[in-house]
C-alpha positions, 0 to 999 in steps of 0.5 A: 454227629455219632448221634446219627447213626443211633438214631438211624438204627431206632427202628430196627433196635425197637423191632426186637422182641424184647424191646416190644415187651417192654413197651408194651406198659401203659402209657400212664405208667410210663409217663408216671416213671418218666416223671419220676425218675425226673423228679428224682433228679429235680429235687437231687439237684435242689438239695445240691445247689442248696448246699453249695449256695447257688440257689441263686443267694448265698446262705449270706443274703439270708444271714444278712437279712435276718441281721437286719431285721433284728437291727429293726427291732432293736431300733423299735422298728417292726420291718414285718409289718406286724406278722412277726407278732402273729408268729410268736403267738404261734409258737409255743409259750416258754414262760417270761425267761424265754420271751427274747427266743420267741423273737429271735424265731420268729425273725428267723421264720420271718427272714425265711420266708421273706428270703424265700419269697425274694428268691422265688421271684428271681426265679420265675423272673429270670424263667420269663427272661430266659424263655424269651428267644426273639434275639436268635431271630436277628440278623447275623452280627446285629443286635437290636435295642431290645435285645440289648435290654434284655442282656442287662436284665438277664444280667441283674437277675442271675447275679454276680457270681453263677455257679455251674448248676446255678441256672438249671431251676431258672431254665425254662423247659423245651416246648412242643411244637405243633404237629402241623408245623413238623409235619410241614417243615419234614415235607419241605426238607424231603422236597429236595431228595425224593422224586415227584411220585415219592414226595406225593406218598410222603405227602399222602402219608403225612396228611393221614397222621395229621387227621389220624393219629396227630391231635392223640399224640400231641395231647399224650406228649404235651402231658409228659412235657408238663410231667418232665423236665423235658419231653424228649431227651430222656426217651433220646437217651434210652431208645437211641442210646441205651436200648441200641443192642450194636457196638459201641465203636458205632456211637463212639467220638474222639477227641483229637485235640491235643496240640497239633504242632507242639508236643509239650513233653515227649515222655509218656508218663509224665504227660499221662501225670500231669493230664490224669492230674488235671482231669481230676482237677476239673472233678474237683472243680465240678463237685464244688461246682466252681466251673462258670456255666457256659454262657450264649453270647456272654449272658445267655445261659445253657443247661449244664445237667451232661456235667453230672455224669462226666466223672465215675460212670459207666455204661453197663450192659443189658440184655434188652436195655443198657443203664448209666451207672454213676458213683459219687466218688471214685479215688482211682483210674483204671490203666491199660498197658500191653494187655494188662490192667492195673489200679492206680490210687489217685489220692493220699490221706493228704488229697490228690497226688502231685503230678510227679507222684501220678508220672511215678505210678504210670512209670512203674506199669510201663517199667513191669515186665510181667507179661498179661494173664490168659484171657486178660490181653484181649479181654476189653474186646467184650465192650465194643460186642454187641450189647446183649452179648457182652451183657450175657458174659458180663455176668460170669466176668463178674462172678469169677472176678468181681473186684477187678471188673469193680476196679474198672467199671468203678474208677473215675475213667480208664487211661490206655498207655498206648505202646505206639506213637502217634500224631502229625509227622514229617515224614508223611503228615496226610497219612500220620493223622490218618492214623492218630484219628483211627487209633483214637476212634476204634483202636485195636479193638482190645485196648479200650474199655468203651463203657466208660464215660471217656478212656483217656489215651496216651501214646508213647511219644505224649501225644493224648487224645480222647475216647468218649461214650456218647450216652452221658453227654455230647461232644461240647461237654467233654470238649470243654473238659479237654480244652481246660486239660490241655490248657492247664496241663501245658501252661499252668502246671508245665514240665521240667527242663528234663521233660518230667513233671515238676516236683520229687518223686515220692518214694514211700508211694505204694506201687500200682495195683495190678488186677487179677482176672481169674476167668474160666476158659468158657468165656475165651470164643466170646472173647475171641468173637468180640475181637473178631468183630471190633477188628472188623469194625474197626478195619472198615472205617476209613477216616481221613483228617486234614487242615486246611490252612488257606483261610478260616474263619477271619476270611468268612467273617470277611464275607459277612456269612456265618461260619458254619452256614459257610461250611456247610454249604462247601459240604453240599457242594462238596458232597454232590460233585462226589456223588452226584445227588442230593441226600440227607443231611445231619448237622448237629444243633444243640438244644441246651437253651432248655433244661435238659436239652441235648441236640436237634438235627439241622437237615441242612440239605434245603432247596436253596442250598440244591439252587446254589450247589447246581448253580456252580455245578452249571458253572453260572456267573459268580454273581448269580451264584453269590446271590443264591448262596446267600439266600442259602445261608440265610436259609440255614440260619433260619433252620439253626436257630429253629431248631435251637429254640425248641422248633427242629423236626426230627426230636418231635417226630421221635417222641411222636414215633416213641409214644405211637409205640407206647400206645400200640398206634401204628402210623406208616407216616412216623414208620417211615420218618424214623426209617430214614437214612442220613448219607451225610452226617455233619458236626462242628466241633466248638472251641468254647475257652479261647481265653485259655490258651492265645492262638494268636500269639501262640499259633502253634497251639492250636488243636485240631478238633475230633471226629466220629464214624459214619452213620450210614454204610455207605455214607460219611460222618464229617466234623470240622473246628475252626483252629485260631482265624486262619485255618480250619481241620476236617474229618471226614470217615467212611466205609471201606467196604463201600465202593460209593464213598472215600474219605479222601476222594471226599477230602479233595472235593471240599478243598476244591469248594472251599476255594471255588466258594471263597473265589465269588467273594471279591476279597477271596478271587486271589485264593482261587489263582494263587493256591490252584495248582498247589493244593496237595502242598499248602495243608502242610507247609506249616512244617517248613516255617514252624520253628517249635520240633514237635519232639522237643519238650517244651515248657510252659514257663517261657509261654 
């Protein structure tokens, strides 16, 4: 997703001469403080899961255990086997009077060590299930006898309850793959797109790291895999996100899922309320750790370590390098509005405000008159400057104005009161949303405070959506923090007839705080340059969203294929009518399988998919053409799962290429590899809680996912979500400037695959005859039958 076009500018945001000195430290030192800083975190996180019982017993169990053992005794039973005698004589002599406290300790260290023993063992036996991955390797849709034996005992040993962190310790770490099998999968996915004479260089290239420059590499790297929590995501974190000196509208994600067809309250306070509101119950939630981790099939756990940073963090800028600042507790957002910022207390002496309290705050900065303060307007414009700069003028916005940057940079988020509407229209629905996933991207370059974790937005007809910095976390984490806004928000906390959020006004409440910037006239041309530069950016992306809802992912199950095999094949098939090649291709894949994984690139333009795309292209019989799809969609799977179990290509080649830096080993091989450009770059976008809102029932509730831009300047970034069983939406951005690429030009070709791919299955021919000469009109016909207005509040009391 927006990780691709980080990592493919790592080679030039490591050619500069800043980032050369600091690299140019031992590799023992750097392995030292990579350590370090991980076991910092470990023992952070032990202390934390200790406290809040999940380690995985409860505080209880060894309560109950020592009340056992004392019943033992009393009942003239030594339940120690004699080592409870060996622990008195131990522990110093207090005289006759003490002699019922030395049992009573020695019980205590008895139960303590027994307690711990216990759950050292339900560690490493649950490391062992966990590290087992034969089950990814089954067939689609089945599950063998094993696999069911090894769920049930997944499920004993992680208990009846896991909390959030529960799993982490248990977790077992990514490994390394080996070189030659990297080396190998990166020719054979480079097959497809290089000609003879360049694939025989890349071969030659490859053949020489591998007697070279490989066996030192993989010894130094297998070294820092057992030194760290994982071998590789702390250097994908500093070199493709923190060390990237561009702007953070290049990396940046939104989320565009706010309910698509129904508006629940169009007053903008009042949804600003209740979705601040919820947010902060969320926090809540994640510092009790009272979120259920996110299960794989029900059972298998996935990392929750990207849960740590959602809340009171911001990215703050470096000259050479960025770094994550998080705070433990913030009490206060941050709010925009017509070029103003403001605080606003999000807590009384009594706990958090009620969601008519927080609508009340945000109604005062929309009712203030009082025009912004010079330089304040366009001020946020510094964050999405380059890196280096911001950070050069960061320091004299700190000295002038201390408390109002602290304001912002220490608040729980930034909340934007957009003064614009927004969302899907009537009037135009193609170009409404157009619209909405542009503002929602890139803004107006100055309404935005892009080092924070995530900017909520809020535009003044209610629609919402969301702004997320990609360091800290990827897109499935702050999804599952806006599935449970939305659904809480609308269906659990609701809206008064009037639209208002339930409850009473407070009128003791103090009004929001606005903040004061006294800058110095200096810093006005780079603010004027920072503007400058976002608007730029931000008017060269072309972004293009549109549901398609002929058919979803009921059909595709239909077929017997997998969903996302499905889509992407469309996609390589869509991408090649429109271009007329091939080219690399980025899809997402998450490694959280392990401690701290993050994401693996799935290169999903393979030669079995090129077989089938040029099949159709040749217009081949169906039957030969479904043949060779299948075998494609196996194909892919294979790669998925590949790269979700540890095995990917392009994170082991990157921390090879890191370390080859850090020893001052020049490899042409790694050199070119991180030279690469993806043309292509693709995400799905997951719905992880479908318990809490019934699309089935409700389908107008449904959201249409998020996006990001392209990662090349004349490629395409493309995202897509399964909306219920019946529709899928797509966004697709590009480069204006770019006369190779257009999103709506992209757009067309995937409408036209997904129905000339859906007419080789038999139950899919009618799609292909009936909706041919209808397609410009099906996206939306929602908006003749749905009987829901968007601009009627609707209450979630009658859901």
């Amino acid at each position: 997703m927006a990780e691709a076009y980080q990592a493919s500018s790592l080679l030039s945001s490591l050619s500069s001469d800043g980032a050369e000195v600091e690299l140019s430290s031992p590799v023992w030192q750097e392995i030292y403080l990579c350590a370090l800083r991980s076991w910092k975190r470990h023992l952070w996180r032990v202390w934390n899961d200790f406290l809040a019982g999940v380690v995985p017993a409860t505080p209880l169990s060894w309560l109950f255990l020592f009340s056992t053992i004392q019943l033992a005794c009393l009942l003239q039973l030594d339940p120690s086997l004699g080592l409870m005698e060996k622990i008195k004589e131990l522990l110093p002599d207090w005289g006759g009077q003490h002699h019922q406290l030395q049992g009573l300790l020695s019980a205590a260290v008895f139960a303590s060590c027994l307690w711990g023993a216990l759950i050292f063992t339900l560690h490493v036996a649950l490391r062992l299930l966990l590290s087992h991955h034969g089950w990814l390797l089954e067939p689609h849709g089945a599950m063998s006898s094993p696999t069911k034996t090894w769920l049930a005992l997944v499920r004993i040993f992680s208990g009846r309850h896991p909390r959030l962190f529960s799993f982490q310790r248990a977790l077992p770490r990514q490994p390394v793959p080996t070189a030659q099998e990297t080396v190998r999968k990166y020719l054979e996915s480079v097959r497809p797109v290089l000609g003879d004479d360049a694939f025989d260089r890349a071969t030659a290239l490859a053949n020489d790291f591998l007697r070279l420059h490989a066996p030192r590499l993989q010894l130094y790297l297998q070294l820092k895999s057992w030194c760290t929590s994982n071998y590789v995501s702390d250097w994908w974190e500093e070199f493709v996100y923190l060390r990237s000196r561009g702007s953070l509208i290049n990396s940046t994600y939104y989320m565009m899922q706010d309910f698509l067809y129904v508006t629940p309250t169009p007053l903008q306070a009042a949804r600003a309320g209740n979705a601040v509101h919820t947010l902060l119950l969320y926090r809540h939630l994640l510092n009790r750790q009272e979120i259920s981790p996110t299960l794989l099939m029900g059972m298998r756990p996935l990392c929750s370590a990207q849960y740590e940073r959602m809340f009171n963090t911001t990215r703050i800028p470096g000259v050479e390098k960025d770094y994550l600042r998080h705070l433990q507790d913030s009490r206060h957002v941050a709010v925009f509005h017509r070029g103003r910022f403001f605080r606003v207390g999000t807590h009384s002496p009594n706990g958090l405000l009620s969601p008519r309290a927080l609508e009340q705050q945000f109604q005062d900065i929309l009712d203030d008159p009082s025009p912004a303060c010079p330089l304040e307007e366009h001020l946020a414009a510094l964050t999405a400057a380059p890196r280096s700069m911001w950070a050069q003028v960061r320091e004299s916005v700190k000295t002038h104005a201390a408390t109002a940057l602290e304001a912002v940079e220490g608040a729980a988020f930034f909340v934007s009161l957009d003064s614009e509407p927004a969302g899907l229209t009537r009037e135009d629905p193609a170009a409404s949303l157009d619209a909405y996933a542009h503002t929602l991207l890139a803004g107006r370059g100055h309404d935005r405070w892009f080092d924070k974790s995530f900017t909520l937005i809020v535009f003044s007809n209610g629609k919402l959506g969301l702004s997320v910095e990609h360091s800290w976390a990827d897109c499935p984490v702050s999804g599952h923090l806006w599935e449970f806004t939305l659904a809480t928000e609308c269906f659990q906390l609701g809206y008064a007839t009037d639209g208002h959020c339930k409850g009473h006004p407070d009128p003791t409440l103090p009004q929001p705080e606005r903040l004061q910037w006294d800058l110095p006239e200096q810093i006005q041309p780079s603010i004027s340059l920072a503007l400058r530069g976002a608007k730029t950016l931000s008017g060269n992306i072309d972004c293009h969203v549109f549901p398609f809802s002929h058919f979803g992912k009921s059909f595709i199950k239909c077929c017997h294929v997998s969903s996302d095999s499905f889509i992407q094949l469309v996609l390589q098939l869509a991408h090649f009518r429109d271009r007329g090649q091939f080219c690399l291709t980025y899809e997402s894949a998450m490694t959280r399988l392990f401690l701290e994984g993050r994401t693996e690139t799935v290169r999903s333009c393979t030669r079995e998919a090129c077989q089938f795309v040029r099949a159709m292209d040749n217009k081949e019989t169906d039957q030969q053409c479904l043949a060779l799809f299948r075998v494609a969609v196996d194909k892919h799977q294979a790669l998925l799962k590949a790269a979700m179990s540890g095995q990917g290509i392009d994170r082991h080649l990157f921390a090879l290429y890191i370390m080859s830096r850090l020893l001052h080993m020049q490899s042409p091989f790694l050199t070119q590899v991180q030279s690469q450009q993806w043309l292509l770059s693709t995400s799905q976008v997951p719905v992880q809680q479908t318990h809490l809102i019934d699309v089935h029932n409700y389908p107008d509730y449904v959201s249409s996912g998020g996006g990001f831009g392209p990662a090349h300047d004349h490629g395409y970034g493309i995202s897509y979500i399964f909306m219920g069983e019946n529709a899928i939406t797509f966004h697709i951005s590009s480069k204006k400037s770019s006369t190779e690429t257009d999103s709506h030009r992209l757009g067309q070709h995937i409408e036209n695959a997904l129905l000339d791919v859906a007419s080789l299955f038999r139950v899919g021919q009618h799609f292909k005859r009936q909706f041919r000469g209808e397609k410009s009109d099906y996206r939306y016909n929602f908006l003749s039958c749905k009987t829901v207005d968007p601009n009627i509040p609707t209450s979630s009391t009658n859901l």
